[in-house]
C-alpha positions as CSV (number, residue, x, y, z in Angstrom):
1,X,0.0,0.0,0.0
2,X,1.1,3.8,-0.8
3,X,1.3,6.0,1.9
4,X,-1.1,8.4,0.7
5,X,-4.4,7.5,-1.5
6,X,-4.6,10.1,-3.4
7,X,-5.5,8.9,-6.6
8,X,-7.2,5.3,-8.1
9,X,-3.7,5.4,-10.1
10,X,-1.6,5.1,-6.7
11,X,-3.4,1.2,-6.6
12,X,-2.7,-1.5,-8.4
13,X,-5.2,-4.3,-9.4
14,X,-3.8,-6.2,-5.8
15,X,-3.7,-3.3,-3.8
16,X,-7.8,-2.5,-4.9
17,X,-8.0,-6.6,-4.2
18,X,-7.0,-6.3,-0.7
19,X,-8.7,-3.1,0.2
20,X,-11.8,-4.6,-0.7
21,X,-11.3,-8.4,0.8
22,X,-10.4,-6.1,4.3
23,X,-14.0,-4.4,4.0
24,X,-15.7,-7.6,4.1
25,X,-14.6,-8.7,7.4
26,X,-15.0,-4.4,8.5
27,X,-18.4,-4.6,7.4
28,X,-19.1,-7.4,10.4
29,X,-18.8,-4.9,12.6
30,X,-21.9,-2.7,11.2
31,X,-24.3,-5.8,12.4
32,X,-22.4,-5.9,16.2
33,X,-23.9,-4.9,19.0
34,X,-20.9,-3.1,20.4
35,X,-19.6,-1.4,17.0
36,X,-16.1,-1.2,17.9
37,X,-12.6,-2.7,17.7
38,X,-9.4,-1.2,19.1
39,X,-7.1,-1.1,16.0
40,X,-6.7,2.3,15.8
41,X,-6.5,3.2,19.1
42,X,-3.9,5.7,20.0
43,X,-4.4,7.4,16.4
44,X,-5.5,11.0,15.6
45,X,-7.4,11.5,12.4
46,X,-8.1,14.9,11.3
47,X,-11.6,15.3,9.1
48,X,-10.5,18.4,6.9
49,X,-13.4,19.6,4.8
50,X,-13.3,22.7,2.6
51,X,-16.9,21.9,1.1
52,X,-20.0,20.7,2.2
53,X,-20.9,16.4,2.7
54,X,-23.1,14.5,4.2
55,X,-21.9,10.8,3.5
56,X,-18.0,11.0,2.7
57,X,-17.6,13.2,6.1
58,X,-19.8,10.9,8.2
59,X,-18.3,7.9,6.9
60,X,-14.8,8.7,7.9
61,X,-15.9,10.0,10.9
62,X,-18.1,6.2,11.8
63,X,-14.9,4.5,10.5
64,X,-12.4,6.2,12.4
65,X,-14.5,5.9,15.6
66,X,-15.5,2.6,15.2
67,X,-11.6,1.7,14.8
68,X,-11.2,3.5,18.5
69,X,-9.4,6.5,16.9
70,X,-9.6,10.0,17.8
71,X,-11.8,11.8,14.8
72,X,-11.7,15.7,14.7
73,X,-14.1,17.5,12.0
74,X,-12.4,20.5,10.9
75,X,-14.6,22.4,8.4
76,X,-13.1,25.7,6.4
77,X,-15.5,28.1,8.1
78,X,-14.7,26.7,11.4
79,X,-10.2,27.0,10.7
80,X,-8.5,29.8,9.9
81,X,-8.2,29.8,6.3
82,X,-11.8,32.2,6.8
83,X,-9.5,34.6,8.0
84,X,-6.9,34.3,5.3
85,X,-4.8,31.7,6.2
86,X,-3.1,29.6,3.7
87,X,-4.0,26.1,3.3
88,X,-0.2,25.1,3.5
89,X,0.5,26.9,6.7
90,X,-3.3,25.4,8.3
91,X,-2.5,22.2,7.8
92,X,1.6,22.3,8.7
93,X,0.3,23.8,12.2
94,X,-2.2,21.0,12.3
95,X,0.3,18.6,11.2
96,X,2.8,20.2,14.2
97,X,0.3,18.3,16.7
98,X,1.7,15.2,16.1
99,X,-1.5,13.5,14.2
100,X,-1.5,10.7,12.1
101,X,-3.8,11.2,9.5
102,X,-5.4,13.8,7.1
103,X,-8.7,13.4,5.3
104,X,-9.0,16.0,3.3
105,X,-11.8,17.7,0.8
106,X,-11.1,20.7,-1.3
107,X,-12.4,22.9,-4.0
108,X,-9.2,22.4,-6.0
109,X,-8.2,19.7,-8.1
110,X,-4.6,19.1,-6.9
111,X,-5.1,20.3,-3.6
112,X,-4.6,16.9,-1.7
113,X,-1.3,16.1,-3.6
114,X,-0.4,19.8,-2.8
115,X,-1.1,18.8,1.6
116,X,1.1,15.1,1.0
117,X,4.2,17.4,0.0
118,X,3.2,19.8,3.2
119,X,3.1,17.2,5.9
120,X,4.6,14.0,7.7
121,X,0.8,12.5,8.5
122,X,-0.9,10.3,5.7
123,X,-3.0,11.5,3.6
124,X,-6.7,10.4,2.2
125,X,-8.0,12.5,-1.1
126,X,-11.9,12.7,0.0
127,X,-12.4,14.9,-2.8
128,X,-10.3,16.9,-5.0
129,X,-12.3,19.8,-7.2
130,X,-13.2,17.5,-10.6
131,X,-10.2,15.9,-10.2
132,X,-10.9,12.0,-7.8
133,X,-12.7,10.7,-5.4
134,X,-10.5,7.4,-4.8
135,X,-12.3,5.9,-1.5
136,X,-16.1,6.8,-3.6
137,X,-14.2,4.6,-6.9
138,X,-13.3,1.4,-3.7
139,X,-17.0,1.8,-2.5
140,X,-19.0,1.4,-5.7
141,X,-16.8,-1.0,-6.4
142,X,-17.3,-3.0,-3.7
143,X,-21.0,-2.6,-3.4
144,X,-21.5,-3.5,-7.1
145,X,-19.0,-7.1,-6.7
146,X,-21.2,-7.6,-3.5
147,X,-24.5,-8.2,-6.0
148,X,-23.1,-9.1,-9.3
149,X,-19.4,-11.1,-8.0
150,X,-16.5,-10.5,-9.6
151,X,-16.7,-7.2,-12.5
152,X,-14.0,-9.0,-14.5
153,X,-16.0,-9.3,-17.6
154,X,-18.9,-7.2,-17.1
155,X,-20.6,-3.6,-18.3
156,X,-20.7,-1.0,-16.5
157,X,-22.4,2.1,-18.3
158,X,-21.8,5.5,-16.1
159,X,-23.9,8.4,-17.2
160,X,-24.9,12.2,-16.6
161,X,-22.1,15.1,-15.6
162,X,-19.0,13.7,-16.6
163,X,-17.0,17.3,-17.3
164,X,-17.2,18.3,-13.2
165,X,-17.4,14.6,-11.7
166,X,-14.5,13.6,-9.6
167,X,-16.3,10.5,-9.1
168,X,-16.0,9.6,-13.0
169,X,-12.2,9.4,-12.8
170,X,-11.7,7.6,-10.0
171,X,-14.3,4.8,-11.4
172,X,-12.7,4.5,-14.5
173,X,-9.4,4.1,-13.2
174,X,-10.9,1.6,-10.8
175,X,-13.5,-0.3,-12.9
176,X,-10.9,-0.8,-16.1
177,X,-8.0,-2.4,-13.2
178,X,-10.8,-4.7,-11.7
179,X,-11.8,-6.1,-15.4
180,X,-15.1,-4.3,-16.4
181,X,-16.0,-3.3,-19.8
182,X,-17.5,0.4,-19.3
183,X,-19.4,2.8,-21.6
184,X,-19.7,6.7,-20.6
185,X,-22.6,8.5,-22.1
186,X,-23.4,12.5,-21.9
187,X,-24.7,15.2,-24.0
188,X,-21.2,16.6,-25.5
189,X,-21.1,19.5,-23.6
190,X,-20.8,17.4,-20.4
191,X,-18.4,15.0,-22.1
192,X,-14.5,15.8,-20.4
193,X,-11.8,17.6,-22.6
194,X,-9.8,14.9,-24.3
195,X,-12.2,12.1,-23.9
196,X,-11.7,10.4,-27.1
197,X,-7.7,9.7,-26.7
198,X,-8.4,8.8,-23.0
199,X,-10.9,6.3,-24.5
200,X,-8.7,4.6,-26.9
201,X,-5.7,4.6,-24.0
202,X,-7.7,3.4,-21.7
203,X,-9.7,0.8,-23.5
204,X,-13.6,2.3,-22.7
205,X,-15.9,3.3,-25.1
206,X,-18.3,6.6,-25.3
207,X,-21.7,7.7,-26.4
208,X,-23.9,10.0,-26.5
209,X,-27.2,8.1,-27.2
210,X,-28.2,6.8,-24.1
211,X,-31.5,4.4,-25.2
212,X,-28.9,3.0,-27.8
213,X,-26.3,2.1,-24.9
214,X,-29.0,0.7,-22.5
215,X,-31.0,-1.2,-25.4
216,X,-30.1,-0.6,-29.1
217,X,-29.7,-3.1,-31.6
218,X,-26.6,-4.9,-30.9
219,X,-26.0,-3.3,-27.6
220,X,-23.9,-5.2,-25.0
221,X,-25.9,-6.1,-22.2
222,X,-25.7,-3.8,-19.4
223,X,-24.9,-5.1,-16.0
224,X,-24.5,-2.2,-13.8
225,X,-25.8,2.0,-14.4
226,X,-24.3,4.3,-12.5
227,X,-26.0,7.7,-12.9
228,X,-24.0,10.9,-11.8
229,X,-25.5,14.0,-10.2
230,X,-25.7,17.4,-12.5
231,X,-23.1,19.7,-10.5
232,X,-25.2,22.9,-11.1
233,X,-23.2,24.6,-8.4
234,X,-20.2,24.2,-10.9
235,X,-22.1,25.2,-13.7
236,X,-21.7,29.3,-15.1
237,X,-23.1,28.6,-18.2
238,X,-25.1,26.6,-20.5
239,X,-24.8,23.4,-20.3
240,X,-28.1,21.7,-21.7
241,X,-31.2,23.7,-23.1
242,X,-33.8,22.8,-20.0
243,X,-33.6,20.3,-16.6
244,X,-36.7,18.6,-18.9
245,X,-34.7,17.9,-21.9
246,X,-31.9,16.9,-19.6
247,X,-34.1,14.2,-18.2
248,X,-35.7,13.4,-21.1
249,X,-32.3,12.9,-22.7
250,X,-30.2,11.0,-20.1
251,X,-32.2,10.7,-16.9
252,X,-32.7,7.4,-15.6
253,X,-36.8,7.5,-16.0
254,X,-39.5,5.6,-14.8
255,X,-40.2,4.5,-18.7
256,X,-36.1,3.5,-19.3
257,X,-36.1,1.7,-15.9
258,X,-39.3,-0.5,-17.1
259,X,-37.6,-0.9,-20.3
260,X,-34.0,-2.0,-18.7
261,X,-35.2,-4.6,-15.9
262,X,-37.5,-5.9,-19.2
263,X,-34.3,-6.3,-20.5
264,X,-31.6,-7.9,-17.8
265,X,-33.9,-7.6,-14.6
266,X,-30.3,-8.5,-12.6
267,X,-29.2,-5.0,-13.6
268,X,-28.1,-3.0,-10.9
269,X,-28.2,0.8,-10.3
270,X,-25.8,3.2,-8.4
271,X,-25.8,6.6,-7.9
272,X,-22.7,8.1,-5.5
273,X,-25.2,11.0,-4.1
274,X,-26.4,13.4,-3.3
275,X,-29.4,12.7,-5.9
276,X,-31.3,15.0,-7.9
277,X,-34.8,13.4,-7.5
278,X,-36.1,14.0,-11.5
279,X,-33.6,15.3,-13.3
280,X,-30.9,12.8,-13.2
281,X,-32.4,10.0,-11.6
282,X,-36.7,9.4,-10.7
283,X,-37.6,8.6,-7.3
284,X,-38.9,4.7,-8.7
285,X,-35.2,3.9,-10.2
286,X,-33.9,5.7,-6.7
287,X,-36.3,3.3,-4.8
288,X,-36.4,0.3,-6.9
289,X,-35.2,-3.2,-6.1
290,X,-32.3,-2.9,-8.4
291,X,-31.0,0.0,-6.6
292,X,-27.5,-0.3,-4.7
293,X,-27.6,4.1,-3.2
294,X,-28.0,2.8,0.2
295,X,-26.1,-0.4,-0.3
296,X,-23.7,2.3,-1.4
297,X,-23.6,4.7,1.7
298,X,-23.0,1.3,4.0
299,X,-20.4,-0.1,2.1
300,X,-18.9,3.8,2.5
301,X,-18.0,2.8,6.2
302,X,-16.6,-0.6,5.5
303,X,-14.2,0.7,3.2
304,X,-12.9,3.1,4.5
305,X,-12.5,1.4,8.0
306,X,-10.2,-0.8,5.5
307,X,-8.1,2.1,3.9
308,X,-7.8,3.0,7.3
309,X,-6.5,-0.3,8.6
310,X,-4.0,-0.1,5.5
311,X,-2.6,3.1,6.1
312,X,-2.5,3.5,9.5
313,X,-2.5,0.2,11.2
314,X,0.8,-1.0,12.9
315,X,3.8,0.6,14.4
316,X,4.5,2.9,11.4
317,X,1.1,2.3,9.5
318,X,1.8,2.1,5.4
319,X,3.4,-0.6,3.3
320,X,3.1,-3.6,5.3
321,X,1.0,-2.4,8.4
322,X,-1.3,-5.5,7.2
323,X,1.4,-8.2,7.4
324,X,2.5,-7.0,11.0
325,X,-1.4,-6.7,12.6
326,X,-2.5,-10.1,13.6
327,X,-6.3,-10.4,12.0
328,X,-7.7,-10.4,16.1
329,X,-6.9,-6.9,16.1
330,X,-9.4,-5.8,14.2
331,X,-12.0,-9.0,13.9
332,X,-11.8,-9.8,17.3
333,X,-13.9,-8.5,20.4
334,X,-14.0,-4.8,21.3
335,X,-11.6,-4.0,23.8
């Protein structure tokens, strides 16, 4: 394991494998009684968020708890970048306090590679501008292999507001290493810069019709949709005509879900949240059987309890914290 996870690209296919193995035995501990094991105990984890959330924050926050850490939320009204402070010199004074670990969410794609340069602690990309979302990638990851077993082989078609989605990156980087075949459809004004040559590097393949990816003639079977959420806080211009022809377009409708599960009723549909009830996604595909958003939001916890474990775990936490902790430490009883 890397010392930081900052990117999808700082895992290999056997580092992603072992994350994800660790979060099945973390994820026994959501169904305890006593929801806690002592592997962290002793550790200081610092919550850093520089823009709002509601699952990625509480998530790390249950996961460092539940490992016995100490768990500080630190928001960027509540430090002192509001009153100018840099972001290098609030997080080297944090850093001066001896803790071990930085989660960290920021407007600016970069700015979690910009913190590993600043500081001795590890540090966890929660969020980077449109840049990743690594830990989101592990999640989806592991709550789609949960359902459909191993994604070696299968198609996985990712759809909506691909220019300003962090999420996007991460998954493709993520999706392509664990063996999945995956489409990307938008409207080409949501479609990212370079996409094409990125496409024929990376071995996925885009569209823009989204009836024709789901259920054209000659189509490959889709196993898994993942619809993203329309980032109209990042938007300053115009990026489709009306939120109708949006969702008539490439929302995931009542009519298209009828016509999918008609299709492969073992499909499978994922959305990272927040959700836009109507435009992107309707409230039946939210709420149908098919649909993994809450499956998502618990495996949150699970994972990253296990990214966790990895990094931090062990004398010196990092490369081979894993080999050194005997598997009691963290399956065992709650100290």
């Amino acid at each position: 394991m890397p010392r930081h996870l900052l990117s999808m690209s700082d895992l290999d296919a056997a580092a992603i494998r072992t994350i994800l193995d660790t979060a099945t035995q973390m994820h026994e501990v959501q169904h305890r009684e006593v929801k806690k094991i002592p592997t962290l105990r002793g550790r200081t984890i610092i919550n850093l968020f520089f823009e709002d959330s509601t699952r990625t924050r509480s998530s790390f926050e249950i996961a460092g708890k539940w490992m016995s850490a100490d768990t500080i939320n630190i928001t960027g009204k509540g430090s002192a970048t509001s009153k100018g402070e840099s972001l290098r010199d609030t997080v080297r004074t944090i850093d001066a306090m001896g803790v071990d670990a930085f989660v960290i969410r920021h407007g600016a794609s970069g700015a979690c590679h910009q913190v590993a340069g600043w500081v001795d602690a590890h540090v966890i990309n929660a969020g980077d501008g449109t840049h990743e979302h690594p830990t989101q990638a592990l999640l989806d990851a592991y709550t789609m292999e949960r359902r459909l077993g191993s994604l070696e082989g299968r198609h996985v078609a990712i759809v909506g507001d691909l220019t300003h989605s962090r999420v996007l990156r991460s998954n493709l980087i993520s999706l392509r290493r664990l063996g999945a075949a995956v489409t990307l459809v938008a409207p080409p004004t949501l479609m990212p810069s370079g996409i094409t040559s990125w496409a024929h590097r990376d071995g996925f393949t885009v569209g823009h019709d989204l009836d024709a990816v789901l259920g054209g003639e000659g189509a490959r079977p889709v196993d898994a949709l993942m619809m993203l959420r329309v980032q109209k806080e990042r938007m300053s211009g115009g990026y489709f005509p009306t939120a109708r022809e949006y969702t008539v377009g490439y929302g995931l409708t009542r009519d298209r879900l009828a016509r999918l599960t008609d299709l492969n009723p073992e499909i499978v549909i994922c959305h990272p949240g927040p959700m836009n009830r109507g435009l992107e996604i309707s409230a039946d595909a939210a709420d149908a059987a098919q649909s993994l958003v809450l499956d998502q939001v618990s495996a949150g916890v699970a994972v990253r309890m296990s990214v966790l474990y990895h990094l931090l775990a062990g004398a010196d936490g990092g490369a081979d914290a894993a080999a050194r902790v005997p598997r009691s430490a963290w399956a065992g009883s709650a100290a």
